[in-house]
C-alpha positions in Angstrom: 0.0 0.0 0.0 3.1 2.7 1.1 4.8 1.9 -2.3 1.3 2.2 -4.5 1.2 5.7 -2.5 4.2 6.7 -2.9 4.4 5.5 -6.8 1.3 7.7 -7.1 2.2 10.6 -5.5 6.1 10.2 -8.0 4.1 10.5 -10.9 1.4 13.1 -9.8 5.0 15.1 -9.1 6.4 14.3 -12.5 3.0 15.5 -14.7 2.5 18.5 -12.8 6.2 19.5 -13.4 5.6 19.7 -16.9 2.3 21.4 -17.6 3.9 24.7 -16.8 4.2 26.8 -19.3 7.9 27.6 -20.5 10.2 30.1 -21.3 10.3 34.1 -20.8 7.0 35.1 -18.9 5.1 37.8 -21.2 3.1 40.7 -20.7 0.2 42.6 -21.9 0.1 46.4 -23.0 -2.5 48.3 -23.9 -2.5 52.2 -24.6 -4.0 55.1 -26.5 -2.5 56.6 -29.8 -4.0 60.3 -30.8 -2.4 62.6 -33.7 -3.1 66.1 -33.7 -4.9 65.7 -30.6 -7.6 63.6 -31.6 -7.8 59.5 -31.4 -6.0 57.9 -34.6 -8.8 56.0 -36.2 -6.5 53.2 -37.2 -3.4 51.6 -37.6 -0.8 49.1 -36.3 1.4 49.8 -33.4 5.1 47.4 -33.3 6.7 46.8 -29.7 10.7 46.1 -31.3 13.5 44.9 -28.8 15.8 47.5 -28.2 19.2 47.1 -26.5 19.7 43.7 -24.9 16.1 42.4 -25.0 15.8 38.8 -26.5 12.8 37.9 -29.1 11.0 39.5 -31.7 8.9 42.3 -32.4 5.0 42.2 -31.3 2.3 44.4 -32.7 -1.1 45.5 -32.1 -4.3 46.5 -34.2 -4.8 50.5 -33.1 -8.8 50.9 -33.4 -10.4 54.6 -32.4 -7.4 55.4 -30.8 -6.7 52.3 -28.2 -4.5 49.4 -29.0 -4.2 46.5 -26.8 -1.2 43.3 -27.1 -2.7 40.5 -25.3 -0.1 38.4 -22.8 -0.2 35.2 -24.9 1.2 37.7 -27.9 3.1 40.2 -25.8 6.9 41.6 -25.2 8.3 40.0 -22.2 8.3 40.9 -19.2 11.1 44.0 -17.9 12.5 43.8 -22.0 13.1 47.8 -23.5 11.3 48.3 -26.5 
C-alpha cells in the first residue's frame, strides 16, 4: 500500500512538473494613440526589442485610438522596446 502511494504521489509530481508553461513570462500592453490631438482611427502599433532584449517584435491592431497586445502575444516581461 506505502509503495502504490508513494508511486502515485512520483508521478502526480512528475506530470505536474511539466504542464507549466515555459520560457520568458510575457506581458500585456494596452494604450492610446491620438495625432493632432484627436484618437488615430487606425493603424498598427510594433513593440521592437531595443538594446539587450531577446525575441521578436510584437504588434497590435490601433482601433479609435486604443490598442491592446494581449499576454499570450506580448513583449516579455522587464524587456526595453
Amino acid at each position: 500500500m506505502k509503495t502504490t502511494l508513494r508511486l502515485c504521489l512520483m508521478a502526480w509530481l512528475f506530470v505536474s512538473w511539466g504542464c507549466g508553461k515555459s520560457g520568458p513570462e510575457t506581458i500585456r500592453v494596452e494604450g492610446n494613440i491620438s495625432f493632432d490631438g484627436k484618437p488615430l482611427a487606425e493603424g498598427k502599433i510594433t513593440l521592437t526589442p531595443m538594446d539587450n532584449t531577446q525575441g521578436g517584435s510584437f504588434a497590435g491592431e490601433i482601433k479609435q485610438g486604443k490598442y491592446e497586445i494581449p499576454k499570450e502575444n506580448g513583449p516579455l516581461l522587464g524587456g526595453t522596446y
